[in-house]
C-alpha positions as CSV (number, residue, x, y, z in Angstrom):
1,X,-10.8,-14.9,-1.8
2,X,-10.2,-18.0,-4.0
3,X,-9.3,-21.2,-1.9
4,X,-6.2,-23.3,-2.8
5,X,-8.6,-25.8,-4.6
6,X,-6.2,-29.5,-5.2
7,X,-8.4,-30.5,-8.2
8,X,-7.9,-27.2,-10.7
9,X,-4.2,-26.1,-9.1
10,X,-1.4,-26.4,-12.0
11,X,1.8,-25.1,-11.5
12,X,3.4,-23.2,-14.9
13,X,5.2,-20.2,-16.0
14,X,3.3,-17.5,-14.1
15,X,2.1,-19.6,-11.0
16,X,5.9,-21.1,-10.2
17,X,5.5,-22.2,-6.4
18,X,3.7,-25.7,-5.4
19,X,0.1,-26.2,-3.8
20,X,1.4,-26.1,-0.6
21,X,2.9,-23.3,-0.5
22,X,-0.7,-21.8,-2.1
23,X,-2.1,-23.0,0.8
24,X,0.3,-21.6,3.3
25,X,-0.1,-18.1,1.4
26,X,-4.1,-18.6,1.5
27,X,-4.0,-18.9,5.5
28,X,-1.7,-15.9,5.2
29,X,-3.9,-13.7,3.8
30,X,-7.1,-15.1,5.1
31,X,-5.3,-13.8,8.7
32,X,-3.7,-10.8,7.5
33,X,-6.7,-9.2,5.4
34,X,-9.3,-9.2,8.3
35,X,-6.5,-7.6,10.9
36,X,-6.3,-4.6,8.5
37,X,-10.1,-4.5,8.4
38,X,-10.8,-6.3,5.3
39,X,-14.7,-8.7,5.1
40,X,-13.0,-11.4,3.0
41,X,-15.4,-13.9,1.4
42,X,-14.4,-17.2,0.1
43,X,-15.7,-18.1,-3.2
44,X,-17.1,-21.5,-3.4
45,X,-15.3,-24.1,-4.8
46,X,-18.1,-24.9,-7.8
47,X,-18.2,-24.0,-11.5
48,X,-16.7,-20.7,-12.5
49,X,-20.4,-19.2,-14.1
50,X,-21.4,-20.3,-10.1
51,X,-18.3,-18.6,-8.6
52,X,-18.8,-15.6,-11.3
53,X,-22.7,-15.5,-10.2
54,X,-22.0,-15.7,-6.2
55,X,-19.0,-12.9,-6.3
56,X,-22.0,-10.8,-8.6
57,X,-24.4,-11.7,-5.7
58,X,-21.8,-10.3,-3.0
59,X,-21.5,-6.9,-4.8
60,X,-25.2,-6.9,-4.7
61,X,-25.7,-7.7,-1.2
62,X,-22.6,-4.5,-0.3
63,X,-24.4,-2.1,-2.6
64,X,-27.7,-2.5,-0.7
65,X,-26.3,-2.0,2.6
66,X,-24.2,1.5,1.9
């Protein structure tokens, strides 16, 4: 899941709402996914070849345990 991150967050024609209410719907979902059963992972706030490498990392670490 992608944190509200303050510092990258720009408001435009497809994202319309403000960064607080990304932060309200973050919480949301970060309550909601693991009551349906969902492992949600953050991804870190770094650079996106970091985030890109982590999330590949993550798929990695799932395959080997099925």
């Amino acid at each position: 899941m992608a944190p509200p991150w303050p510092e990258i967050y720009v408001t435009d024609a497809d994202r319309k709402h403000g960064f607080d209410a990304a932060v309200a719907e973050y919480d949301r979902l970060m309550e909601a996914f693991p009551a349906l059963g969902y492992e949600v992972i953050a991804l870190p706030k770094t650079t996106t070849v970091q985030r890109a490498d982590f999330l590949l990392a993550c798929l990695d670490d799932a395959n080997e345990t099925d």
